[in-house]
VMD Tcl script that builds the backbone (N, CA, C; Angstrom):
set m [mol new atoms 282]
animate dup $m
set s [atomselect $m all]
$s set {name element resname resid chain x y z} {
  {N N UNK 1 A 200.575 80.177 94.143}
  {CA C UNK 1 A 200.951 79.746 95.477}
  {C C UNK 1 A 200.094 78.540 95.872}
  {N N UNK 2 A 200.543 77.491 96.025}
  {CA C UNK 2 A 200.156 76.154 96.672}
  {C C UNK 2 A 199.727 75.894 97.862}
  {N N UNK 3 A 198.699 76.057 98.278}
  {CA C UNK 3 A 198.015 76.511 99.638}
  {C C UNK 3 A 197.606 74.599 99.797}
  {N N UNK 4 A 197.326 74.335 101.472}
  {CA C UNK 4 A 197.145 73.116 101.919}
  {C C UNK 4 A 196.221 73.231 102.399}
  {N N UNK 5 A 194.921 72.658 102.359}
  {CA C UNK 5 A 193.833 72.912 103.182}
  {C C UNK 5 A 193.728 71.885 103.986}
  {N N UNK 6 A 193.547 71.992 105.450}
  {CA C UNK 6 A 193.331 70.441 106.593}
  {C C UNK 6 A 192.049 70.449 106.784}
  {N N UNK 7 A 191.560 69.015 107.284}
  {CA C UNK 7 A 189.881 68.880 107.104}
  {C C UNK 7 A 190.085 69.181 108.552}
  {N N UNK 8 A 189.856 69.959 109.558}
  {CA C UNK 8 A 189.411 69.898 111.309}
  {C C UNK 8 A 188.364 69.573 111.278}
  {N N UNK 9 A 186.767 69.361 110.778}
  {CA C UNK 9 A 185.591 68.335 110.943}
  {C C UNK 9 A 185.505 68.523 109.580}
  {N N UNK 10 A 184.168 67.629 109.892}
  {CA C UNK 10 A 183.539 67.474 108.493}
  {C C UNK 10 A 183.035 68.811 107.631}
  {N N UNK 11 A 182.875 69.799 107.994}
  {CA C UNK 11 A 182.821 70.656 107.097}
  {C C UNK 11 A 183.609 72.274 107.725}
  {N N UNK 12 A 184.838 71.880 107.777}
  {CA C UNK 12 A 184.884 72.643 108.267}
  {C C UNK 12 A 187.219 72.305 107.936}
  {N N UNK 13 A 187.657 73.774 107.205}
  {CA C UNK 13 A 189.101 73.483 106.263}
  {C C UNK 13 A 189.472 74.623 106.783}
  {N N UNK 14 A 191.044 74.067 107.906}
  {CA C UNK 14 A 191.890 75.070 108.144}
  {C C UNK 14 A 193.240 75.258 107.041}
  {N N UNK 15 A 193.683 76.670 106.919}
  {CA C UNK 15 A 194.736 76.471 105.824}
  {C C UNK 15 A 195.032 77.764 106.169}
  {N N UNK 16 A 196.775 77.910 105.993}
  {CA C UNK 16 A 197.558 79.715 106.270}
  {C C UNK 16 A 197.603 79.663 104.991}
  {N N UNK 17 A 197.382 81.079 104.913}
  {CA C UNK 17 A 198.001 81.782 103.543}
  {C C UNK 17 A 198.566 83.405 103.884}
  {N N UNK 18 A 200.010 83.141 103.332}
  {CA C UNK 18 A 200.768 84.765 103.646}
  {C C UNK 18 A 200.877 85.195 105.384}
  {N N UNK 19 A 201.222 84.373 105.961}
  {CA C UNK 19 A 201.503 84.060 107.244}
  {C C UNK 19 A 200.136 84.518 107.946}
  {N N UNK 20 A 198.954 83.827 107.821}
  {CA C UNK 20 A 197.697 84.241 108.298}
  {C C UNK 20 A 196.924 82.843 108.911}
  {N N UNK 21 A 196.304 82.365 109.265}
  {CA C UNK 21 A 195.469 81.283 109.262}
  {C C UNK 21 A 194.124 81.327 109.133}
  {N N UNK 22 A 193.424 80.807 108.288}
  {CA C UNK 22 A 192.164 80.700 107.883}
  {C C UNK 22 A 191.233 79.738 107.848}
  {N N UNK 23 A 190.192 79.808 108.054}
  {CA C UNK 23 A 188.979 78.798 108.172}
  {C C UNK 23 A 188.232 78.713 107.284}
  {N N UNK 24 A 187.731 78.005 106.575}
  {CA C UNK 24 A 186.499 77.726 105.756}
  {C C UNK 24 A 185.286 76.939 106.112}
  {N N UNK 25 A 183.953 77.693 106.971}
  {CA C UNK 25 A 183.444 76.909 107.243}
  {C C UNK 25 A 182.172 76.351 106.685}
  {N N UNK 26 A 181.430 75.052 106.519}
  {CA C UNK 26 A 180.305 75.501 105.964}
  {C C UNK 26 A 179.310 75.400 106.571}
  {N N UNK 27 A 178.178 76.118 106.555}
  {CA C UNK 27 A 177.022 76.339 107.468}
  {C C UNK 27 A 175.879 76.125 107.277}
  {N N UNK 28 A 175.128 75.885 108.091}
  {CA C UNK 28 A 173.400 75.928 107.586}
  {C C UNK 28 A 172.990 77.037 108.041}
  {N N UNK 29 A 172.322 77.316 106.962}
  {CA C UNK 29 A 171.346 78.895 107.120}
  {C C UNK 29 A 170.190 77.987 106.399}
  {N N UNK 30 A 169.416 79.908 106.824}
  {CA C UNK 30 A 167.930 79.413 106.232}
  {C C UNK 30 A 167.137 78.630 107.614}
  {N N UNK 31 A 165.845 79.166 107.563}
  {CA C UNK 31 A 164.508 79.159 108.337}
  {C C UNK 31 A 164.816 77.394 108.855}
  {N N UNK 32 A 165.053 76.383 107.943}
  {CA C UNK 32 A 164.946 75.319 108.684}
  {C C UNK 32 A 166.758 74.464 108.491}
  {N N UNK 33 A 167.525 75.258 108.183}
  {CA C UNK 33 A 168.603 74.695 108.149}
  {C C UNK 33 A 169.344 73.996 107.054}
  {N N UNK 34 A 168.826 73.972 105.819}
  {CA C UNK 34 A 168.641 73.239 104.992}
  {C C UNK 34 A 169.819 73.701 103.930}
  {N N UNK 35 A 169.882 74.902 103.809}
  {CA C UNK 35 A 170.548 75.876 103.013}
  {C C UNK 35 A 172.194 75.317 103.802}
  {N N UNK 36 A 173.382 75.564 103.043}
  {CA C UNK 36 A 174.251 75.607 103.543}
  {C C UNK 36 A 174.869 76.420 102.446}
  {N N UNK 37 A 175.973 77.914 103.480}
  {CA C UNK 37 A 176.894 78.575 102.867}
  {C C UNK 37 A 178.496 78.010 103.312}
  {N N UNK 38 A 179.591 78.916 102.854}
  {CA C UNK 38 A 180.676 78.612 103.486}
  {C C UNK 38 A 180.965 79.822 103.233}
  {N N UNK 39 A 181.591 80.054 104.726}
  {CA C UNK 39 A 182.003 81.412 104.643}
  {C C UNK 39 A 183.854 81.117 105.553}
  {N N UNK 40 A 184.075 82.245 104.944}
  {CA C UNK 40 A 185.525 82.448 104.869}
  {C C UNK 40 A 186.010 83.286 106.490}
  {N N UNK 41 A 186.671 82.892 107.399}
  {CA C UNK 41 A 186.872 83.340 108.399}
  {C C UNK 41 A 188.317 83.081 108.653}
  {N N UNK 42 A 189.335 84.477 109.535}
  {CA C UNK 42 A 190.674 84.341 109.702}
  {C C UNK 42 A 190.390 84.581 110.947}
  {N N UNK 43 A 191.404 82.942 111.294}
  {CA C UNK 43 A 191.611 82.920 113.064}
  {C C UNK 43 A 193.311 83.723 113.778}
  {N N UNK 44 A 192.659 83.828 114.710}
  {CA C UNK 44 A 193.529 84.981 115.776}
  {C C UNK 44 A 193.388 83.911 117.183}
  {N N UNK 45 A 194.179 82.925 117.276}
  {CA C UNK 45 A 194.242 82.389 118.320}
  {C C UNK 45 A 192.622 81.525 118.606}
  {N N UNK 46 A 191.683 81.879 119.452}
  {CA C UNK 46 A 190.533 81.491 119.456}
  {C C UNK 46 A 189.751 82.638 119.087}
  {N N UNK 47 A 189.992 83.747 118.265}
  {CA C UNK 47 A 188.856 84.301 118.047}
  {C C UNK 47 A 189.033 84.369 116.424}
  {N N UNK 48 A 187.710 84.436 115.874}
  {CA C UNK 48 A 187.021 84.108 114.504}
  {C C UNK 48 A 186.355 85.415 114.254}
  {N N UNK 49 A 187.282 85.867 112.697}
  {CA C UNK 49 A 186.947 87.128 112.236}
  {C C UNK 49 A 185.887 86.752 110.718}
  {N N UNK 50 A 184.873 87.020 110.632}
  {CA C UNK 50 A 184.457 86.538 109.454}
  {C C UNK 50 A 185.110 87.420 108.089}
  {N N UNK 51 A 185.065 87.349 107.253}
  {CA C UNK 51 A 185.261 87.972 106.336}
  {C C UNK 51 A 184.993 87.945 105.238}
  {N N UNK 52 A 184.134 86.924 104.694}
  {CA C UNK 52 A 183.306 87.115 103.658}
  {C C UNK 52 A 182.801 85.165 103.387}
  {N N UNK 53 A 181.574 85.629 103.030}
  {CA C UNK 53 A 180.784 85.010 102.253}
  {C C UNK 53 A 180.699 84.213 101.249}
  {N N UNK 54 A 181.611 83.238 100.613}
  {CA C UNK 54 A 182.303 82.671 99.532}
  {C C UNK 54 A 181.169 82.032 98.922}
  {N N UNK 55 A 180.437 81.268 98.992}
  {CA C UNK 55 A 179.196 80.801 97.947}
  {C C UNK 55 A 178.410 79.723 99.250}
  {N N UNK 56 A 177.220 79.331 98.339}
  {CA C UNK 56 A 176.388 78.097 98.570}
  {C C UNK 56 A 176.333 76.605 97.906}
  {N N UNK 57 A 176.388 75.792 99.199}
  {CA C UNK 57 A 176.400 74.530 97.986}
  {C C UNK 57 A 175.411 73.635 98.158}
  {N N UNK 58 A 174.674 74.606 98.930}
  {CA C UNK 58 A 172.900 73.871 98.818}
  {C C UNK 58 A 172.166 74.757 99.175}
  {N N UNK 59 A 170.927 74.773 98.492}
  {CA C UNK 59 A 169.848 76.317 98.740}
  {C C UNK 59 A 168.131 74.757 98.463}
  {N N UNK 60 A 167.552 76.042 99.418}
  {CA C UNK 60 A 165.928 75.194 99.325}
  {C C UNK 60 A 165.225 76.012 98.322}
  {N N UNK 61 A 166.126 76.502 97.644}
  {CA C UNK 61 A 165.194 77.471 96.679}
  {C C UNK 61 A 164.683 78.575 97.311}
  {N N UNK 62 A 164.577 78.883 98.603}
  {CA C UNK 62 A 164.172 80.276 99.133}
  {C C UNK 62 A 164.784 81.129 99.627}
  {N N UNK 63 A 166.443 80.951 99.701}
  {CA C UNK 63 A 167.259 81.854 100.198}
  {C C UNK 63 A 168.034 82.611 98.536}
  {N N UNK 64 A 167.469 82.049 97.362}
  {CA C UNK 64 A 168.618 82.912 96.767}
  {C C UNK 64 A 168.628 84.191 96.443}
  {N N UNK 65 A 168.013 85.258 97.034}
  {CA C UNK 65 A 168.596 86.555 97.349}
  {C C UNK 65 A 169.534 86.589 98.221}
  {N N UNK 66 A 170.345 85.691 99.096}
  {CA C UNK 66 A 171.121 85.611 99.485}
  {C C UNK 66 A 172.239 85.585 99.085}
  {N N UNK 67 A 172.385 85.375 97.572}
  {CA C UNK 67 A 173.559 84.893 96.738}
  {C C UNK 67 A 174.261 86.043 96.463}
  {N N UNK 68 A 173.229 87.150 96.287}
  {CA C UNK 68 A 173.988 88.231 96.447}
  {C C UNK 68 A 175.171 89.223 96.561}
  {N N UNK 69 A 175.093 88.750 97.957}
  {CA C UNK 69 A 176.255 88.569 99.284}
  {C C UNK 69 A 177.336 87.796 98.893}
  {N N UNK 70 A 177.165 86.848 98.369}
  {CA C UNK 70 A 178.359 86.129 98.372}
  {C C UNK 70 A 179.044 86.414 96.910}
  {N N UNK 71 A 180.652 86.280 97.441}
  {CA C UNK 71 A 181.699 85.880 96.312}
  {C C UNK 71 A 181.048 85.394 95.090}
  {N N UNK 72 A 180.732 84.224 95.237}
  {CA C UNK 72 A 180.443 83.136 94.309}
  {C C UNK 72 A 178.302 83.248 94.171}
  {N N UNK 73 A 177.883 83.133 92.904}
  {CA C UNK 73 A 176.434 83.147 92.631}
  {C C UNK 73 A 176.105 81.671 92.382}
  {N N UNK 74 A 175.203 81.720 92.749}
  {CA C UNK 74 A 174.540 80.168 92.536}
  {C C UNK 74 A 175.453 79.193 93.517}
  {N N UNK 75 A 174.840 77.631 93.038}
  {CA C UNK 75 A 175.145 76.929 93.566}
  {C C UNK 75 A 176.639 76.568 93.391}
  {N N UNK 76 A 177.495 76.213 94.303}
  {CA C UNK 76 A 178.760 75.633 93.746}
  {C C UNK 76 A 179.480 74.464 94.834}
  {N N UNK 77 A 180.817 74.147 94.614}
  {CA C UNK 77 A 181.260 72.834 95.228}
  {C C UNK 77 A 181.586 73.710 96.617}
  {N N UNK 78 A 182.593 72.596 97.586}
  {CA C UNK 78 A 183.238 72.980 98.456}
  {C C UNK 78 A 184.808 73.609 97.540}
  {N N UNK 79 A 185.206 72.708 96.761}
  {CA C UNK 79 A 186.156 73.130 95.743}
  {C C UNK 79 A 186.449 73.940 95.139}
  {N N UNK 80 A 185.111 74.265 94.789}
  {CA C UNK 80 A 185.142 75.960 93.987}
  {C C UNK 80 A 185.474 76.654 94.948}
  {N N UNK 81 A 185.180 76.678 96.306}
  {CA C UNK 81 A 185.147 77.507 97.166}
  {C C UNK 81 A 186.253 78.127 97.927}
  {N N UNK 82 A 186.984 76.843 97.856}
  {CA C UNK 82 A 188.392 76.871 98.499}
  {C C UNK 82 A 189.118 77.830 97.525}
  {N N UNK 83 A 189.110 77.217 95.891}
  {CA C UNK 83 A 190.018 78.247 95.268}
  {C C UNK 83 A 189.980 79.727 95.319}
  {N N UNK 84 A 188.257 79.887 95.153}
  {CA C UNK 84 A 188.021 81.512 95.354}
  {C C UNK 84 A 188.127 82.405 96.750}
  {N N UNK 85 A 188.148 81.350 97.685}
  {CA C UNK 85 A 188.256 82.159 98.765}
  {C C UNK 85 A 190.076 82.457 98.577}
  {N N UNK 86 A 190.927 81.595 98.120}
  {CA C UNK 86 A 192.735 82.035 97.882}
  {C C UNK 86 A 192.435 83.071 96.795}
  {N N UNK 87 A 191.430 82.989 95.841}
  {CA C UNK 87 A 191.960 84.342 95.065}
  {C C UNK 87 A 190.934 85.704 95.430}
  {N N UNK 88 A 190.280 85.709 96.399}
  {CA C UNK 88 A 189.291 86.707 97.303}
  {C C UNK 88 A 190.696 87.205 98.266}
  {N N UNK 89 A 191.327 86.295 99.110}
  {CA C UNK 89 A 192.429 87.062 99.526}
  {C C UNK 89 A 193.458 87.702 99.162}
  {N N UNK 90 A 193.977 87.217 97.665}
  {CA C UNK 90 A 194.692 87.293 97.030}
  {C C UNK 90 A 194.061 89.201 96.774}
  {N N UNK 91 A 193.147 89.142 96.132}
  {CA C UNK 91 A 192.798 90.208 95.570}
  {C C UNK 91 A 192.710 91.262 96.766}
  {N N UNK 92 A 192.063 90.773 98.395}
  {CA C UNK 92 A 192.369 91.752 99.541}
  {C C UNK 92 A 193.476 92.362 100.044}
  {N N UNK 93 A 194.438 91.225 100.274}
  {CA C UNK 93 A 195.612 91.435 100.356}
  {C C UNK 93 A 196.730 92.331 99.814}
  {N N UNK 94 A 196.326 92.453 98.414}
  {CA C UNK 94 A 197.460 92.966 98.268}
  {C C UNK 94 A 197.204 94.231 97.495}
}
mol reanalyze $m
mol bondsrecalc $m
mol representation Tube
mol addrep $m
């Protein structure tokens, strides 16, 4: 399934999948901000459901017990991220 992702800011990809709408956002975590995750969130009008944790695509070296948590280990793209978060739903979904 051929999913469209739209840029709404700079880090930050709206896209429906299976009549849903979804967000991908990416974030800074970590003590001084430095770290950035992207995590996977489905919107409901204006409210934002998180739902998982899809990877990191920058760490200061002190958050990776954090990686954990996420989908994806280690460092990875925004790209990687997008695909696994369609096959993270894929695999919830159905």
């Amino acid at each position: 399934m051929k999913v469209k992702f739209i840029e709404i800011d700079r880090h930050e990809w709206m896209f429906k999948f299976k009549g849903n709408k979804y967000l991908l956002r990416e974030s800074p975590r970590g003590v001084y901000g430095i770290d950035k995750s992207v995590i996977l969130f489905r919107l409901d009008g204006f409210i934002f459901t998180m739902i998982k944790e899809i990877g990191w695509t920058k760490s200061d070296n002190h958050s990776c017990s954090y990686f954990d948590i996420s989908y994806l280990k280690g460092i990875v793209t925004i790209d990687e991220c997008k695909a696994k978060a369609i096959e993270y739903l894929e695999k919830i979904l159905n």
